[in-house]
C-alpha positions in Angstrom: 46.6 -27.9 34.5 44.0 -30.2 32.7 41.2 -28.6 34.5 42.9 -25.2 32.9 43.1 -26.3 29.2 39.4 -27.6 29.5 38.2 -24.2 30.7 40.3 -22.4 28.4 38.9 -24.9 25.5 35.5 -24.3 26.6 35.6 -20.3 26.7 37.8 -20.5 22.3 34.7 -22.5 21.2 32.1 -20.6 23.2 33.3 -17.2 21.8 33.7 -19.2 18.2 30.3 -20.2 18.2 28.9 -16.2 19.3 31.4 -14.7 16.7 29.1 -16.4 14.2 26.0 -15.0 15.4 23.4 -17.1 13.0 23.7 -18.4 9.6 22.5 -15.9 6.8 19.5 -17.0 5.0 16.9 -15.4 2.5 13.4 -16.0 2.1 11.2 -14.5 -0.5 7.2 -13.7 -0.1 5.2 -12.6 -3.2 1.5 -12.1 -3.6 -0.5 -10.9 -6.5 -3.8 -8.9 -6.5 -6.4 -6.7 -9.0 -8.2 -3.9 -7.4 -10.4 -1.6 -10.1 -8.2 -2.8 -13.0 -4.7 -2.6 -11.4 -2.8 -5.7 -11.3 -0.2 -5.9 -9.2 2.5 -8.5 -8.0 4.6 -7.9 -4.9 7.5 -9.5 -4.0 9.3 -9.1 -0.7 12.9 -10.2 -0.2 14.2 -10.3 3.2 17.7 -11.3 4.2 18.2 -12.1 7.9 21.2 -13.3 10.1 19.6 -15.7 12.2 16.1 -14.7 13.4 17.1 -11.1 12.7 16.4 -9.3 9.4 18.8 -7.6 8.0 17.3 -5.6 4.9 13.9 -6.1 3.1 13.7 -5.9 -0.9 10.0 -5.1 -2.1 9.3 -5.1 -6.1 5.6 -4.5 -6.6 5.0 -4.7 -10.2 2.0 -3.1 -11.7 0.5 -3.8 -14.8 -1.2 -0.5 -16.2 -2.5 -1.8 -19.7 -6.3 -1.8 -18.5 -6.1 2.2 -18.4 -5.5 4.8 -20.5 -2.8 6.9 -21.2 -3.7 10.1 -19.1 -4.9 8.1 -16.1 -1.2 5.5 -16.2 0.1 9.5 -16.0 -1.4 10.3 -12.9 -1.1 6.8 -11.5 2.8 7.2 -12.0 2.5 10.6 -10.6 1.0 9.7 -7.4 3.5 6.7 -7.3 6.5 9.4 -7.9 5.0 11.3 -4.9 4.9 7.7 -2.6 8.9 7.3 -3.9 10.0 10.2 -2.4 8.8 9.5 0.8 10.7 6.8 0.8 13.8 8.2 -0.6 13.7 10.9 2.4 14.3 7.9 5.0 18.3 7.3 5.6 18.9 3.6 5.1 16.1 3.4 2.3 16.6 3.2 -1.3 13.4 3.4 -3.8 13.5 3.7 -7.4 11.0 3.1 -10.7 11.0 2.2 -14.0 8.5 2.6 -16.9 7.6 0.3 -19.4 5.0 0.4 -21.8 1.5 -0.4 -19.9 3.4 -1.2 -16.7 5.7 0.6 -13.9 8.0 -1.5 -11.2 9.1 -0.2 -8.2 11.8 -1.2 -6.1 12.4 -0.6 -2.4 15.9 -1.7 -0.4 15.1 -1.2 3.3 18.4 -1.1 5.8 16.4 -3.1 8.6 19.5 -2.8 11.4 19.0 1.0 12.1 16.1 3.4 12.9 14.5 3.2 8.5 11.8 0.9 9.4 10.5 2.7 12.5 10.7 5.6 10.2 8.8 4.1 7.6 6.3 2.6 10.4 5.8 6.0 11.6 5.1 7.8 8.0 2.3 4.8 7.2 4.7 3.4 4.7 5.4 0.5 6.5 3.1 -1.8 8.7 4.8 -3.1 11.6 3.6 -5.3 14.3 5.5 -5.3 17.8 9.3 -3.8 18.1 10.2 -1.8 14.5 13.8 -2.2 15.7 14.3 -5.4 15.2 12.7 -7.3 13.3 11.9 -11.2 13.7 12.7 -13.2 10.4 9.9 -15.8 11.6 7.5 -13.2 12.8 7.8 -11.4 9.8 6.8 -14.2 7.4 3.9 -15.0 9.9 2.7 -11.7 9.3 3.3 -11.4 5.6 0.9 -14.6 5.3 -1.4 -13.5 7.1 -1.5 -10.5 5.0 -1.8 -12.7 1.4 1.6 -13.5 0.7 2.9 -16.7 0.0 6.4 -18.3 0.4 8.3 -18.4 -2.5 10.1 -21.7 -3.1 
């Protein structure tokens, strides 16, 4: 009977300890660069259960005021045409907003079905090794190597 309550014991924690997969955590990457006058700061958000991201928040932030009006037009255009993209992908949600001399965009990627393989696919999204899931430790090794830095 002991032997039977040990097992049984054994098998209730077991499944306990699987039914909480692994803890949620959040880790935040940003970089900032100026190419021909454009200044831009990007900041990428992703939110994983255990090694395994979840979703991926990107803001890149761009500071227009070194142009002029007509050419912050056309740079917003060309952005507008880049937001759809994303926007076709289910599991993605882009959006904009305008302020004077700068423009933020904001993109929400669902990383737990097929958006990032989409994205990968399009050139909208560099991935190195499996696009379906993605490595929360792998990820920040290759966002460093890329320029970013961890956030504190």
């Amino acid at each position: 009977m002991k032997k039977i309550v040990s097992i049984m014991m054994v098998l209730v924690l077991s499944l306990a300890l699987t039914a909480c997969g692994g803890k949620e955590q959040s880790v935040t990457y940003t970089m900032e660069t100026e190419s021909d006058g454009l200044k831009m700061t990007d900041t990428m958000t992703l939110n994983a259960k255990g090694d395994k991201v979840q979703n991926m928040t990107e803001v890149i932030a761009l500071d227009l005021t070194g142009f002029d009006e007509a050419t912050q037009a056309a740079l917003v255009e060309v952005y507008g045409a880049i937001i759809d993209q994303y926007n076709s992908v289910e599991g993605v949600e882009c959006s904009a907003e305008s302020g004077e001399g700068s423009y933020t965009i904001t993109i929400s990627i669902d990383a737990t079905g097929d958006a990032v393989s989409q994205l990968a696919d399009m050139g909208l999204l560099q991935v190195e090794g499996n696009a379906d899931t993605l490595s929360l430790s792998a990820t920040g090794d290759a966002l460093e190597a890329s320029g970013y830095s961890l956030a504190e």
